[in-house]
NUVEX-264109 format. One record per residue (C-alpha): chain; x negated, y negated, z; residue in one letter; residue number from 1. Coordinates in steps of 0.1 Angstrom, whole numbers, plus 5000, padded with zeros to 4 digits. Layout:
<pts>
  unit    c1    c2    c3  code  pos
     A     X     Y     Z     a  NUM
...
</pts>
This chain:
<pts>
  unit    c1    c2    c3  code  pos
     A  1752  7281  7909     x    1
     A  1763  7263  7943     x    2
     A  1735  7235  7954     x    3
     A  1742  7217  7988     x    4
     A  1718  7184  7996     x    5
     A  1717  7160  8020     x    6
     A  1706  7124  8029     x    7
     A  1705  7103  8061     x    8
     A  1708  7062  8054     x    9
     A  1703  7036  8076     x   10
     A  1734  7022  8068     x   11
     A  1776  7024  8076     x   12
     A  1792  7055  8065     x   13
     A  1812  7032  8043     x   14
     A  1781  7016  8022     x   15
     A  1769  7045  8017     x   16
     A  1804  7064  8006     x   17
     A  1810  7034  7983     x   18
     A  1775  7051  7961     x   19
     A  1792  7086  7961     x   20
     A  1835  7077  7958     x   21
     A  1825  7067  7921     x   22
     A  1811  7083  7892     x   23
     A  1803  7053  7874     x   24
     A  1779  7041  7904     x   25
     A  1761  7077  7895     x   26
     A  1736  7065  7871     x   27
     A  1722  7039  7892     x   28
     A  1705  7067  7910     x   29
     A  1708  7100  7898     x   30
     A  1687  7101  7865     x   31
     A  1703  7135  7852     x   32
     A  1738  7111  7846     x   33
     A  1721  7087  7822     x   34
     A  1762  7075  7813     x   35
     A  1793  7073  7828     x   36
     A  1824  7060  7815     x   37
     A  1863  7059  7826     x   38
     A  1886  7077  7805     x   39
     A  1920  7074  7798     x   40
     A  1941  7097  7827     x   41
     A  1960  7127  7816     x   42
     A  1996  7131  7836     x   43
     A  1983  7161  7852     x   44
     A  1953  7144  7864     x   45
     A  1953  7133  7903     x   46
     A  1931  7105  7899     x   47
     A  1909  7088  7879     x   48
     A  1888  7105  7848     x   49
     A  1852  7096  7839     x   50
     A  1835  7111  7809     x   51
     A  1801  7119  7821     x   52
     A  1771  7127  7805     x   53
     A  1740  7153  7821     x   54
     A  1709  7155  7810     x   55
     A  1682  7174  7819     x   56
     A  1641  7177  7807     x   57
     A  1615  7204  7813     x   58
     A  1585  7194  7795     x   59
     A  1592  7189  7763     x   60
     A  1624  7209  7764     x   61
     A  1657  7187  7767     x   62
     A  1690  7195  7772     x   63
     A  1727  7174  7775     x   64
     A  1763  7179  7782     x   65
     A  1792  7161  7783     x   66
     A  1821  7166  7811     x   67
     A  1852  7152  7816     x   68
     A  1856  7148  7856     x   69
     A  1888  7136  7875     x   70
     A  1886  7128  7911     x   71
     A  1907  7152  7932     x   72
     A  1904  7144  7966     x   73
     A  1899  7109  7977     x   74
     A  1902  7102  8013     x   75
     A  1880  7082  8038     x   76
     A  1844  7098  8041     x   77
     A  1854  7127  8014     x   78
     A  1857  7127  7976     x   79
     A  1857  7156  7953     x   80
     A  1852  7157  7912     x   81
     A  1863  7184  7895     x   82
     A  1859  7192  7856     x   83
     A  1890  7190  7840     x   84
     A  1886  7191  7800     x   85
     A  1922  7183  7782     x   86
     A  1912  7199  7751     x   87
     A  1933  7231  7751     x   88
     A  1903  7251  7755     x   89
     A  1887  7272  7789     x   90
     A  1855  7257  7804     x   91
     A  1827  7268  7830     x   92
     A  1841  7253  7862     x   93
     A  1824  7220  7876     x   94
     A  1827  7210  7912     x   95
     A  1811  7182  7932     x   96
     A  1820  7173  7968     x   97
     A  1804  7145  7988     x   98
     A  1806  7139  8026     x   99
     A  1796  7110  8044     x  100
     A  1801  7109  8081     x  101
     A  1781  7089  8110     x  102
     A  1749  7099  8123     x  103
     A  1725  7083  8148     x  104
     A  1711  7055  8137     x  105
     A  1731  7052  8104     x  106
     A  1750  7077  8085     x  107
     A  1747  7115  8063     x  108
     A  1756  7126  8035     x  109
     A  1762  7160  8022     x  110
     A  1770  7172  7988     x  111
     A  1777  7203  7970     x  112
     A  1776  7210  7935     x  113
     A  1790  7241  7918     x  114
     A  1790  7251  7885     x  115
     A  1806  7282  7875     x  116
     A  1787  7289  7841     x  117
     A  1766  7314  7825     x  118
     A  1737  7287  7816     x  119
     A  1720  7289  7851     x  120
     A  1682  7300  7858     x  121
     A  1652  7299  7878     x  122
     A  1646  7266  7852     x  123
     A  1679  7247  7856     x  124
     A  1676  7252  7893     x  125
     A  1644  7241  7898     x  126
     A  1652  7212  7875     x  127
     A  1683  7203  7897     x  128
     A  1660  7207  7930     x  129
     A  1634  7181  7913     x  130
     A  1663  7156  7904     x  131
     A  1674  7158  7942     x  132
     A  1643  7151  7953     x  133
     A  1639  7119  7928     x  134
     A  1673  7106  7935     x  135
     A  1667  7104  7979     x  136
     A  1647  7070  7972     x  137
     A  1668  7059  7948     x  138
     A  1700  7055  7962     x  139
     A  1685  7051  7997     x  140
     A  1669  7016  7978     x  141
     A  1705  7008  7969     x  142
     A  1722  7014  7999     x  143
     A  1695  6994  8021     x  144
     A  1697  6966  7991     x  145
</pts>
């Protein structure tokens, strides 16, 4: 599943990265990461680790994961996560790439989300598309804040 969305704020490039550089700002505004928390770095890593949480609801149908993410790229206006579990085991990739760059009148942001799993369908996409949709005010209420 690859997902790209974007956003345009009325605010620097630079507020708005500050939202997106950090996984622990995440569930200020995106409701699917109800918890985010640092974790301990491995040697390999090459940057910081978060152990995040996803959840996702279709009616009364609810499911969670849990990820380990470590911060890959890091460098003014671009940040990547990628899923990088230390538990000996092979995992479904996870990738998550924000942008942020000037526009007129403000700034845009662009992020792509991959996941290379077998759990994807017509459902989880449509849930994903929702949570996209919900998030825009959200962090566009943070960023203005």
């Amino acid at each position: 599943m690859d997902v790209t969305a974007d956003l345009v704020a009325p605010c620097t490039p630079d507020e708005l990265f500050r939202w997106v550089d950090d996984l622990g700002r995440y569930p200020q505004w995106l409701e699917i990461v109800p918890r985010v928390r640092p974790v301990d770095p491995h040697p390999d890593d090459p940057g910081p680790a978060w152990s995040v949480d996803l959840r996702g609801r279709l009616g009364p149908f609810a499911r969670s994961k849990r990820l380990r993410m470590v911060r890959t790229v890091h460098e003014p206006g671009r940040v990547r996560f990628e899923r990088a579990e230390r538990d000996g085991r092979r995992h479904a990739p996870w990738v998550l790439t924000a942008e942020v760059g000037p526009t007129e009148g403000g700034s845009r942001l662009e992020v792509h989300l991959h996941y290379g799993g077998s759990l994807v369908g017509p459902l989880i996409e449509r849930l994903l598309s929702d949570e996209i949709e919900r998030s825009r005010p959200r962090l566009l209420a943070l960023v203005g804040a």
